[in-house]
C-alpha positions as CSV (number, residue, x, y, z in Angstrom):
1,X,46.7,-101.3,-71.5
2,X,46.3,-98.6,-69.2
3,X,42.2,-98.0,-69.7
4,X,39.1,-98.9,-71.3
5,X,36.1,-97.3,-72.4
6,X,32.8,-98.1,-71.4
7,X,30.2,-97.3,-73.6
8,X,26.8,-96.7,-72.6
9,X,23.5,-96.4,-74.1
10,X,20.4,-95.1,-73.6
11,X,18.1,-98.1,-74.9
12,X,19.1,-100.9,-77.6
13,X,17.6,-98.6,-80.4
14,X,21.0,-97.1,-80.1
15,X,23.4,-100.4,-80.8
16,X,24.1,-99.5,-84.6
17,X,25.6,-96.0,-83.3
18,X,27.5,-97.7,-80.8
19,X,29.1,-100.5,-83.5
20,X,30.7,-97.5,-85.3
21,X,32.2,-96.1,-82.0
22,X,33.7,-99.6,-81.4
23,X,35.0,-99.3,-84.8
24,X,36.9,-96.6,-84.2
25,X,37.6,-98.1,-80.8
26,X,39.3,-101.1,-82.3
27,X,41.8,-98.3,-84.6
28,X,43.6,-98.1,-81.2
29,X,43.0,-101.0,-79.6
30,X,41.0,-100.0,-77.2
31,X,39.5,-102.9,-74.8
32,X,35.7,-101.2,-74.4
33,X,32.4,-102.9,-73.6
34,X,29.2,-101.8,-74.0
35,X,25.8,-101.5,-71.9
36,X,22.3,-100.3,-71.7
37,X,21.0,-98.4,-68.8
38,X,18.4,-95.3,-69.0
39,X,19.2,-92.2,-66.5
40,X,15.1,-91.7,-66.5
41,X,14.1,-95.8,-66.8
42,X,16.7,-97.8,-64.9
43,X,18.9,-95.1,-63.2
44,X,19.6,-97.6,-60.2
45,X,20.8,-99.2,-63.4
46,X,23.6,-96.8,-64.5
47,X,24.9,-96.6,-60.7
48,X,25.7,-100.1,-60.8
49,X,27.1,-99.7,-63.8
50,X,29.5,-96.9,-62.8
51,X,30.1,-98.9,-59.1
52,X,31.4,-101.9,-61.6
53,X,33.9,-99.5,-62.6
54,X,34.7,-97.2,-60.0
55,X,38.2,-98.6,-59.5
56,X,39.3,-98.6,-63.1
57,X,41.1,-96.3,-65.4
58,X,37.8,-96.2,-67.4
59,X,36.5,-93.1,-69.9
60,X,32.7,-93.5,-69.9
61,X,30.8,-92.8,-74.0
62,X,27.2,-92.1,-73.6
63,X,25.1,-92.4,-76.3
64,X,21.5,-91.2,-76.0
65,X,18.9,-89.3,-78.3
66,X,15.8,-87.3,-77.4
67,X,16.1,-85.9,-74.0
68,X,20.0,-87.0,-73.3
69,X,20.1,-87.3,-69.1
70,X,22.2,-90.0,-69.8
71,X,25.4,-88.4,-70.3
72,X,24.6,-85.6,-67.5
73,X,23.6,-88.4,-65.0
74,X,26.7,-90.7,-65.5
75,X,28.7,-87.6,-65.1
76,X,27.2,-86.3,-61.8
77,X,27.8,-89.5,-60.2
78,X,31.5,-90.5,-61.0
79,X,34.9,-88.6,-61.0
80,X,35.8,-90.6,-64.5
81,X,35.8,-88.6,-67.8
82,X,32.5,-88.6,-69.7
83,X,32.3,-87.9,-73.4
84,X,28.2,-87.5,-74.9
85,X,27.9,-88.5,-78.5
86,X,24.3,-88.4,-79.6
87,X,23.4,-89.9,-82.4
88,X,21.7,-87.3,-84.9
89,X,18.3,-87.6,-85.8
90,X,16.8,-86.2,-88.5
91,X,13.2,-86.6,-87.2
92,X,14.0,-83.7,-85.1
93,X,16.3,-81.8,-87.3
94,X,18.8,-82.0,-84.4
95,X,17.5,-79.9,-82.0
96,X,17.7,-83.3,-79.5
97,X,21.1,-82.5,-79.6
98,X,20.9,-79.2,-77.3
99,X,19.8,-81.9,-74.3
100,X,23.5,-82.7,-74.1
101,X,25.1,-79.4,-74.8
102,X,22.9,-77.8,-71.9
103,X,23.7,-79.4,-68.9
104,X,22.9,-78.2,-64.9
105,X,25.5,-76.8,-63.3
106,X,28.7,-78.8,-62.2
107,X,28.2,-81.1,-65.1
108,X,31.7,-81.3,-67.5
109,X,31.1,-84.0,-69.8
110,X,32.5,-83.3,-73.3
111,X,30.2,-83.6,-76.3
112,X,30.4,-84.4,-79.8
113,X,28.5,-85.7,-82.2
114,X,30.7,-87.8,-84.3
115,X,31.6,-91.4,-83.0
116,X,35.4,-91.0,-84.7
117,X,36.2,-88.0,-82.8
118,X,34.5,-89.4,-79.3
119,X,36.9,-92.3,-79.5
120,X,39.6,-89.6,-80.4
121,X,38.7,-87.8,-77.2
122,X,38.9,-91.2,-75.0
123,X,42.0,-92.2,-76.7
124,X,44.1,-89.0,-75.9
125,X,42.5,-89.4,-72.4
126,X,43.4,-92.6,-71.8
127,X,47.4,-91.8,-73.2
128,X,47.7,-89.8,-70.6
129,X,48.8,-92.8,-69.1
130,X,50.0,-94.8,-71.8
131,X,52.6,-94.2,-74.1
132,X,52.0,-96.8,-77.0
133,X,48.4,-95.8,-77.4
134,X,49.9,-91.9,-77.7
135,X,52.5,-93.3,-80.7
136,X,48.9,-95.2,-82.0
137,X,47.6,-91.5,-81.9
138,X,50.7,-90.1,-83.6
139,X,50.1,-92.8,-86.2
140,X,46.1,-92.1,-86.9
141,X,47.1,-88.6,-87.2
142,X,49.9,-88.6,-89.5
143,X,47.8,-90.7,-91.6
144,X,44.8,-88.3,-91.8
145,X,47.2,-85.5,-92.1
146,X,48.6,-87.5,-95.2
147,X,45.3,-87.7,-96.4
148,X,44.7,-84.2,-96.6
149,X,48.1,-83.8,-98.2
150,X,46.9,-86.3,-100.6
151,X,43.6,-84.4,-102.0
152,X,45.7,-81.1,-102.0
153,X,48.2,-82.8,-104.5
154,X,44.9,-84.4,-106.7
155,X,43.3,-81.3,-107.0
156,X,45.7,-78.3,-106.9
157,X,45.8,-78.2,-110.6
158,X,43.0,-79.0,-111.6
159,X,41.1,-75.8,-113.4
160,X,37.4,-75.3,-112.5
């Protein structure tokens, strides 16, 4: 296997989010752990956690809410790709989702807000170096492809 995938989160409120990335995770066998560490509680915290991985092919999923520094932090302070899936909240009709879309300066870490398409993002990453995880890819795509191909042929004829 030529990576993991380190998840981490912002506090344990956020372990139920993190269960459906490893979900998806487990689609492409992906070996992945997961952590807490807070960029504004324990930020001493999420240094370690980055030094632990510093020599590994390692794609780093933060998942934070509110006021996401988590994902901006992590990515200041290693050269390692960094992917920000927040979970959605409701209570503030998204708008805690603009914390990881705007980010200082210097800051690249990719965001999206669907744990499928995170682990999508760390997948193809990760195949860069690994050529049975790209055929897994191939394979998860040709299958939602033939999903779509699928509804087309349910519903094409049916009459409104």
């Amino acid at each position: 296997m030529a990576g993991k995938v380190v998840i981490i989160m912002g506090s344990e409120r956020d372990l139920n989010f993190a269960k459906e990335l490893a979900k998806h995770l487990k689609t492409f066998d992906l070996e992945f752990k997961l952590r807490v560490a807070s960029a504004h509680k324990t930020p001493e915290k999420v240094l370690e956690i980055l030094r632990e991985h510093e020599s590994e092919n390692v794609v780093y999923i933060t998942v934070a809410g509110r006021s996401n520094a988590l994902s901006a932090f992590v990515d200041a302070n290693t050269t390692r790709p960094v992917i920000a899936c927040p979970p959605y909240s409701e209570k503030f009709a998204g708008a805690d989702i603009y914390s990881s879309l705007r980010v200082p300066s210097g800051i690249g870490s990719v965001v999206t807000i669907e744990p499928e398409g995170a682990v999508v993002a760390a997948a193809k990453i990760l195949a860069l170096e690994d050529k049975r995880l790209e055929e897994l890819i191939r394979a998860y795509q040709k299958t939602k492809k033939g999903e779509i191909e699928k509804a087309d042929e349910s519903i094409k004829n049916l009459k409104p």
